[in-house]
C-alpha positions as CSV (number, residue, x, y, z in Angstrom):
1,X,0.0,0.0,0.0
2,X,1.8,4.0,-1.1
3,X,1.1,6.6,1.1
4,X,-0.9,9.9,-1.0
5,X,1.4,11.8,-2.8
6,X,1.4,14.2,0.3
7,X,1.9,11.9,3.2
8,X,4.9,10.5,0.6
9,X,6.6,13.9,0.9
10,X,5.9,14.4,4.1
11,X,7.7,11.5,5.1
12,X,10.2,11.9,2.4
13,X,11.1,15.5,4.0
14,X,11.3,13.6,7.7
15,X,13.8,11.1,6.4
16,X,15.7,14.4,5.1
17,X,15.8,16.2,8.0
18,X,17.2,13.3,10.3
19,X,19.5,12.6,8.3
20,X,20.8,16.1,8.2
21,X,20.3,16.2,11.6
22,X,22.2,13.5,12.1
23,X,25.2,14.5,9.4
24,X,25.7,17.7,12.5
25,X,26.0,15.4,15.2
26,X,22.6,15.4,16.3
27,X,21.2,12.0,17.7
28,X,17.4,11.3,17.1
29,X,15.8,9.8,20.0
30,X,12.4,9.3,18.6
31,X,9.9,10.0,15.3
32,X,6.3,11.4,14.9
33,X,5.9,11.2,18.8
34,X,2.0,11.5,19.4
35,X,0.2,12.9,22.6
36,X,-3.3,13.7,22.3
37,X,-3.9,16.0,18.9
38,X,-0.2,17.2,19.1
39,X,2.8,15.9,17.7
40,X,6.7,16.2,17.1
41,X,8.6,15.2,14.1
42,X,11.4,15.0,15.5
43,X,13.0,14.4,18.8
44,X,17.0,14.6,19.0
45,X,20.2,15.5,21.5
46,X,22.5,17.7,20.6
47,X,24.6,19.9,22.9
48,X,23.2,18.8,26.3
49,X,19.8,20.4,25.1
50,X,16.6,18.1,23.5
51,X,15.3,19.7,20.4
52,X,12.2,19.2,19.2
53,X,12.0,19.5,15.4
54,X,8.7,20.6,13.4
55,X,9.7,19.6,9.8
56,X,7.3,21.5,7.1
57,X,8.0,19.9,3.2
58,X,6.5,22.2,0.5
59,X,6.5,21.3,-3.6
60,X,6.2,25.0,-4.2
61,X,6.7,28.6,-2.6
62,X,3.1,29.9,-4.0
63,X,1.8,29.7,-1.1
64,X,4.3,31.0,1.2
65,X,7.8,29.4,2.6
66,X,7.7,26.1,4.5
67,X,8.4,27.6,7.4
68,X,5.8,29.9,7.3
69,X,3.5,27.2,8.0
70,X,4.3,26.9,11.1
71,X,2.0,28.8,12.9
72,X,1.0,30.0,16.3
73,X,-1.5,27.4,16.5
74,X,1.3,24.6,14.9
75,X,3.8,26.0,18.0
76,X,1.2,25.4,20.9
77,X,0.5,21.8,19.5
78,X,4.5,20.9,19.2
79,X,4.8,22.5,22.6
80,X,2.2,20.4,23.9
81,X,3.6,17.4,22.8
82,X,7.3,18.3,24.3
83,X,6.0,18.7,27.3
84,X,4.1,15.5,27.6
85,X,7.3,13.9,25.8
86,X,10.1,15.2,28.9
87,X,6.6,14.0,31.4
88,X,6.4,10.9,30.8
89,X,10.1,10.0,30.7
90,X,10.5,12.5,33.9
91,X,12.6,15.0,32.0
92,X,11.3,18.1,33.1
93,X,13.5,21.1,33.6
94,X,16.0,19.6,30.6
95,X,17.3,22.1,28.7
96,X,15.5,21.9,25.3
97,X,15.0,24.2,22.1
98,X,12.2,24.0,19.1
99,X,13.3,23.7,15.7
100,X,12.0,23.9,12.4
101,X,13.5,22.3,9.5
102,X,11.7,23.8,5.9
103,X,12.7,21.6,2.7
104,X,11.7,22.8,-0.5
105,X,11.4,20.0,-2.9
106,X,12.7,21.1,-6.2
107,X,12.2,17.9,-8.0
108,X,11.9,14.5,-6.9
109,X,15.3,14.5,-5.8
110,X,16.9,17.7,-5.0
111,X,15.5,19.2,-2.4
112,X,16.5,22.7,-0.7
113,X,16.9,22.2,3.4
114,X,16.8,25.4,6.1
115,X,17.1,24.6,9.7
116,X,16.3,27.4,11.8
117,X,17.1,26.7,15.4
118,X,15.3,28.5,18.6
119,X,12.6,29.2,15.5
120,X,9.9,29.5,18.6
């Protein structure tokens, strides 16, 4: 069974940003972590600090940047879900940071990565 052309990029831009991630010493600790409504794409170390990484994948600017689609509403949701993510492993009071990671898919397979860290 594929995944809609949309849930393919999506996925295809999370694979993309760990592996950048990872290519600047950053070790993931976890993927799509759900709590409730909320989620984080990503979940990594790096520094002493847990960052929490929204990932936005975009065919097109025509709309707006990637990042731009992280919104007020998007931050409150990933912050929600980092907070029940330190809870239940009894991490509160780690340092951490939010993250956004906006790839631009220029074809099917060069694609244009920004990764703007403290974004919120």
């Amino acid at each position: 069974m594929s995944l809609a052309p949309h849930l393919a990029l999506g996925k295809k831009g999370e694979d993309l940003a760990c592996q950048h991630l990872e290519q600047k010493g950053y070790t993931i600790l976890e993927r799509n972590y759900h709590f409730q409504k909320s989620e984080v794409d990503i979940v990594a170390y790096f520094g002493f600090e847990i960052i929490f990484v929204e990932v936005k994948t975009r065919t097109s600017s025509a709309f707006g940047e990637p990042e731009d689609f992280v919104d007020e509403q998007k931050q409150k949701l990933v912050s929600r879900a980092a907070e029940a993510w330190l809870y239940e492993r009894k991490m509160e009071g780690s340092p951490i940071r939010f993250d956004v990671i906006a790839i631009k898919a220029e074809t099917e397979t060069s694609f244009y990565i920004k990764h703007f860290e403290n974004a919120f």
